[in-house]
Backbone as a printed PyTorch tensor [residue, N CA C, xyz], in Angstrom:
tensor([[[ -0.8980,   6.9200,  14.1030],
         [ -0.5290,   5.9110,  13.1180],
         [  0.7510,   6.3880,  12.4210]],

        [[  1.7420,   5.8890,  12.6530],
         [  3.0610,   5.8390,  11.9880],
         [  3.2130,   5.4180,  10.4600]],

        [[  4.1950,   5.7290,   9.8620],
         [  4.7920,   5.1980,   8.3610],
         [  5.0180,   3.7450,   8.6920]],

        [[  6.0480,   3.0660,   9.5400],
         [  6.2990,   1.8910,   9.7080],
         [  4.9460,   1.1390,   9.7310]],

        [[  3.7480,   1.4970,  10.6140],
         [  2.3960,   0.6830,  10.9690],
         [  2.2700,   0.6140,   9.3570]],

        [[  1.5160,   1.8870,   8.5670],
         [  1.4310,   1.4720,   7.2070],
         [  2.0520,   0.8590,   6.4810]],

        [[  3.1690,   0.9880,   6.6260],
         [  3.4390,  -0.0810,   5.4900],
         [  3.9840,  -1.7530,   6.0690]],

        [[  3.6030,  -2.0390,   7.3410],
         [  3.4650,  -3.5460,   7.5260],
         [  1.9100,  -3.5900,   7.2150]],

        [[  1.2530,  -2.8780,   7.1910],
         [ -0.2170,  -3.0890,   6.3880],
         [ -0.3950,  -3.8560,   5.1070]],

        [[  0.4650,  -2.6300,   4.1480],
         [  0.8240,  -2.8310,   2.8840],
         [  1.2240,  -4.1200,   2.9100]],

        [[  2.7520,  -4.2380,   3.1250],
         [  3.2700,  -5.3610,   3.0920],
         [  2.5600,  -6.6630,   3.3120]],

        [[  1.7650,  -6.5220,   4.2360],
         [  1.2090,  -7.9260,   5.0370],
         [  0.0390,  -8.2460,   3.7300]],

        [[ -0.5840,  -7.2550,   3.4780],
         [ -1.8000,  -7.3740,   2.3490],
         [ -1.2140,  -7.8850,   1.0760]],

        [[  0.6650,  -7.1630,   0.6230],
         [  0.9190,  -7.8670,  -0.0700],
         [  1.0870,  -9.3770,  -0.7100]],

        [[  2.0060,  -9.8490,   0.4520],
         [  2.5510, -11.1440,   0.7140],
         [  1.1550, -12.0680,   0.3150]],

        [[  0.1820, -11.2630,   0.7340],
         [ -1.2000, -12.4330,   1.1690],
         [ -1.3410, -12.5930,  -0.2630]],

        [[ -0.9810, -11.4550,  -1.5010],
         [ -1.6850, -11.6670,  -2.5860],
         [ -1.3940, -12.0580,  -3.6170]],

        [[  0.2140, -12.0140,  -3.4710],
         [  1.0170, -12.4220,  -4.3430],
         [  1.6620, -13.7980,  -3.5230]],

        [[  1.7700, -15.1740,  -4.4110],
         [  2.2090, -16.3440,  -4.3290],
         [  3.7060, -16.1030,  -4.4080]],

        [[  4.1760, -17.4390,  -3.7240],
         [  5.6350, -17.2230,  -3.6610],
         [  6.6190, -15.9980,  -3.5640]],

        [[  5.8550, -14.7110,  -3.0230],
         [  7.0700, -13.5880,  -2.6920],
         [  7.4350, -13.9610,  -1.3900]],

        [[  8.8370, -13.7020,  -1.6190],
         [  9.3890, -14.2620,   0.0660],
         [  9.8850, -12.7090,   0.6750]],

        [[  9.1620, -12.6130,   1.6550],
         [  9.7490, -11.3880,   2.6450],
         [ 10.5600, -10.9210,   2.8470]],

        [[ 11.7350, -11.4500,   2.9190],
         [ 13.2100, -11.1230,   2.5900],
         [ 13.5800, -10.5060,   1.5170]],

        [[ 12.6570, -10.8540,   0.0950],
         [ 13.1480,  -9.8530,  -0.7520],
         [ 12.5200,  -8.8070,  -1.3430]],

        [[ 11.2970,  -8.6440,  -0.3430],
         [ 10.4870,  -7.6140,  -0.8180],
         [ 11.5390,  -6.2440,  -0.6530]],

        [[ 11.4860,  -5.6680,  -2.0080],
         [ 11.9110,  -4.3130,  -1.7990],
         [ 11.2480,  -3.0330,  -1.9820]],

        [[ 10.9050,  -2.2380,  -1.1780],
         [  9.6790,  -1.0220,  -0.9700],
         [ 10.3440,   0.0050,  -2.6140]],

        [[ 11.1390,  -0.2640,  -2.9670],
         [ 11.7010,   0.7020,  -4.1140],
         [ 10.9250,   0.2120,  -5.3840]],

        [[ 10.4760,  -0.8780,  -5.6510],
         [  9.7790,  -1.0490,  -6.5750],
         [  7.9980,  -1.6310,  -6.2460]],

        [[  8.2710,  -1.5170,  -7.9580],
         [  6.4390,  -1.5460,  -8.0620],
         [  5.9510,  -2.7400,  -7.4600]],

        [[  4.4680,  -3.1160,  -7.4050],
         [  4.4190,  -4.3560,  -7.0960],
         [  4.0670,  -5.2180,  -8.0830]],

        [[  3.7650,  -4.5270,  -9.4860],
         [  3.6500,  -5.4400, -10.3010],
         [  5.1340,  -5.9880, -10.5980]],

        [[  6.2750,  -5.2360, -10.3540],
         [  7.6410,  -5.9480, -10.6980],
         [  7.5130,  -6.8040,  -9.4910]],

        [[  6.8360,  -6.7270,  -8.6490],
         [  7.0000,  -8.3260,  -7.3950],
         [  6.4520,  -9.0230,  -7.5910]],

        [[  5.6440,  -9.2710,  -8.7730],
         [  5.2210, -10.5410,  -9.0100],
         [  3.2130, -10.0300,  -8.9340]],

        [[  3.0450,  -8.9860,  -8.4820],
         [  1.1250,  -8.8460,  -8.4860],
         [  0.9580,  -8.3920,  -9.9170]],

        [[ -0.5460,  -8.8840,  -9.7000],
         [ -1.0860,  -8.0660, -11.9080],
         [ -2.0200,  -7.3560, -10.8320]],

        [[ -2.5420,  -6.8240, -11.8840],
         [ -3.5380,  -6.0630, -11.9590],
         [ -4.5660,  -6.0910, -10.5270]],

        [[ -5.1570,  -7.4020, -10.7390],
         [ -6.2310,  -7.5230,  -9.5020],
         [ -5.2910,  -7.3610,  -8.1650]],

        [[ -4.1920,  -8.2910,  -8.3380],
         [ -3.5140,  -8.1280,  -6.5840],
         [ -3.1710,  -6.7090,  -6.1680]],

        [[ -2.9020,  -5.8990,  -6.7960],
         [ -2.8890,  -4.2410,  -6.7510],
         [ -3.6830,  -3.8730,  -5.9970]],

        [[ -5.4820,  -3.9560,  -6.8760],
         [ -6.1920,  -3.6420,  -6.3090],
         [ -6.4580,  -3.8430,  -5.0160]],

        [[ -6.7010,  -5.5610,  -4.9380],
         [ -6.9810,  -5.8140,  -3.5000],
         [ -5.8460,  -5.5080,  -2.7310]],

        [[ -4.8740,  -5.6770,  -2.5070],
         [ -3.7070,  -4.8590,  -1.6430],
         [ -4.0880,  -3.7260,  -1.3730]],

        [[ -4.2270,  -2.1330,  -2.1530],
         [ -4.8000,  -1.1410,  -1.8770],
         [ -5.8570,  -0.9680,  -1.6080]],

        [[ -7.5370,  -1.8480,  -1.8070],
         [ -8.3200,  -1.4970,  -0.8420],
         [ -7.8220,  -2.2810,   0.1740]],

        [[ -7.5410,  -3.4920,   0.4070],
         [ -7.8340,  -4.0420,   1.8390],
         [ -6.9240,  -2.7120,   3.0750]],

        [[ -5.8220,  -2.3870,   2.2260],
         [ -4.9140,  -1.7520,   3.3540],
         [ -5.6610,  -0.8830,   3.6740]],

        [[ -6.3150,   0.0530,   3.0300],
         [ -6.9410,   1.1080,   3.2870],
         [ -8.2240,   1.0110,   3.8170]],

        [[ -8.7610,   0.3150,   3.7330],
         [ -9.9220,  -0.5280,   5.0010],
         [ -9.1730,  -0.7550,   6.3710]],

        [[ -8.5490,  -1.2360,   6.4770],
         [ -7.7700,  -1.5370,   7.5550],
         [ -7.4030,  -0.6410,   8.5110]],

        [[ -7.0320,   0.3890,   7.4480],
         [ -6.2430,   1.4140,   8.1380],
         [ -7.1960,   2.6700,   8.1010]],

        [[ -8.4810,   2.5640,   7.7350],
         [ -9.7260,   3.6910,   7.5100],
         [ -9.4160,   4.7250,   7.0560]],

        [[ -8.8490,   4.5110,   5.8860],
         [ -8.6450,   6.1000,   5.3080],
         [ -9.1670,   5.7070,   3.5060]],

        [[ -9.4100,   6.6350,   3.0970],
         [ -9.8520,   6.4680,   1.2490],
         [ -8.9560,   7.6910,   0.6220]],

        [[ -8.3900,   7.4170,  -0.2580],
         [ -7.8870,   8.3260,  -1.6360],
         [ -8.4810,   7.8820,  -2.7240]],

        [[ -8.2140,   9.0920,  -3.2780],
         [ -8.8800,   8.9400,  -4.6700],
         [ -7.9700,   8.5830,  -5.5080]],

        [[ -8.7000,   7.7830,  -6.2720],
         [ -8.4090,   7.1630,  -7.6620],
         [ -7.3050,   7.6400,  -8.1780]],

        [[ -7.4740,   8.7140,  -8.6820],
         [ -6.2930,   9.7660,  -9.3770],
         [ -4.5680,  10.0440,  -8.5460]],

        [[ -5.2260,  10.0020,  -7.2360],
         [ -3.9470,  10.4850,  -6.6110],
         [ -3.1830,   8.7110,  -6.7020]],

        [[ -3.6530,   7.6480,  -6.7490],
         [ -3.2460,   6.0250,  -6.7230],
         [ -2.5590,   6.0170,  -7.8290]],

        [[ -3.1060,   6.8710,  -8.9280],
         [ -2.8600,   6.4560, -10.3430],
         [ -1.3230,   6.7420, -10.7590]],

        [[ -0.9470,   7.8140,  -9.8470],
         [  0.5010,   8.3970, -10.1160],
         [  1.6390,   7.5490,  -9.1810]],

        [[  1.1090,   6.5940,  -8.6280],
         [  2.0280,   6.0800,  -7.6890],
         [  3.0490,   5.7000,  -8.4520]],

        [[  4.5020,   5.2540,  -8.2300],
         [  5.3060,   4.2770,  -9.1130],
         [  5.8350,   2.9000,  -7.8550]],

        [[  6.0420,   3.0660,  -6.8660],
         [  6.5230,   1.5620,  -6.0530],
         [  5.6080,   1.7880,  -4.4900]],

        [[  5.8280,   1.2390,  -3.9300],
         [  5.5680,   0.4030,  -2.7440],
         [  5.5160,   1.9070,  -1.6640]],

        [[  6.9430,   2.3550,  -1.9150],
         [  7.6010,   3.1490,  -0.8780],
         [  5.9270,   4.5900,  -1.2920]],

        [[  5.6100,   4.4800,  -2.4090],
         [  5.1960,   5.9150,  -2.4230],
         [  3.4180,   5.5770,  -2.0320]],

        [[  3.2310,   4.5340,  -2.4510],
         [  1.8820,   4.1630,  -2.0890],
         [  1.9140,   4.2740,  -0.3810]],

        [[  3.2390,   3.8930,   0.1820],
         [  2.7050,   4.0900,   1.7950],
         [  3.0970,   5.3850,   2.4280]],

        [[  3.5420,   6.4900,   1.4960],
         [  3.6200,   7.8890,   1.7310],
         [  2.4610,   8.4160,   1.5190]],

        [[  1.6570,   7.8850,   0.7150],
         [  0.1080,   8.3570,   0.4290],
         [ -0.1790,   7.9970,   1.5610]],

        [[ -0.6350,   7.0040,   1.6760],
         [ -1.2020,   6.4900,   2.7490],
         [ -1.0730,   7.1630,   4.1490]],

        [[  0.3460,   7.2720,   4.2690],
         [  0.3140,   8.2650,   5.1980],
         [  0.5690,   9.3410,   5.2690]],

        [[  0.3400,  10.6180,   4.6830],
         [ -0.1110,  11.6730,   4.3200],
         [ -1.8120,  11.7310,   4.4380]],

        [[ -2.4870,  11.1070,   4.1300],
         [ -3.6000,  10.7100,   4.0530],
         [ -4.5330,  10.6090,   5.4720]],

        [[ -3.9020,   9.5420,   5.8500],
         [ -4.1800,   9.4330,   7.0720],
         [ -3.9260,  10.6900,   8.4790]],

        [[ -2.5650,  11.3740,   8.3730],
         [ -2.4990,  12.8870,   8.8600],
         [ -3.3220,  13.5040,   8.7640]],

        [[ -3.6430,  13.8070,   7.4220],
         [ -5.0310,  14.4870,   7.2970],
         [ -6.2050,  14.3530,   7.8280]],

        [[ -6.9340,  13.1950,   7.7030],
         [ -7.8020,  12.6020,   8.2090],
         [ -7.8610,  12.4780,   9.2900]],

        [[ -7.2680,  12.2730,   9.8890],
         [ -6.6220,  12.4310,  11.9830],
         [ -6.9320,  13.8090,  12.3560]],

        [[ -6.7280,  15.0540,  11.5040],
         [ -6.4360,  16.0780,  11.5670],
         [ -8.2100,  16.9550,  11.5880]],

        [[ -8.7350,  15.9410,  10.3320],
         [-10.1720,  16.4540,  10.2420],
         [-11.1640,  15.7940,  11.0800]],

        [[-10.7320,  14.9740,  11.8920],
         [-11.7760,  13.9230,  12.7090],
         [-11.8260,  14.6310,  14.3330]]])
């Protein structure tokens, strides 16, 4: 599982959750609450991706995220690992 796979994860979970973001201007440098998600679309974006993609982090390590780009460095860091212990 690649960086690119994760974050068309992300992305795709995004788009679904937030109304009217157009793809073209999603930019991975910012947050997603500056793209238009609150609170709940966060959430569901980060579990669904991570269902998807079968991996879990904890709470704490989510909490420090600041944009897009770093949530799918978790993610995949995460997933290395997990590949690594399976």
């Amino acid at each position: 599982m690649d960086r690119q796979f994760i974050l068309s994860v992300v992305t795709r979970h995004l788009l679904d959750a937030v109304d009217d973001l157009d793809p073209a201007q999603l930019d991975t440098t910012m947050s997603m609450k500056d793209l238009g998600a609150n609170s709940l679309d966060i959430v569901e974006v980060v579990s669904r991706s991570m269902r998807e993609l079968k991996i879990k982090v904890p709470r704490s390590e989510l909490a420090r995220l600041s944009n897009i780009d770093g949530l799918v460095d978790l993610l995949f860091e995460v997933s290395k690992v997990q590949a690594k212990a399976a």
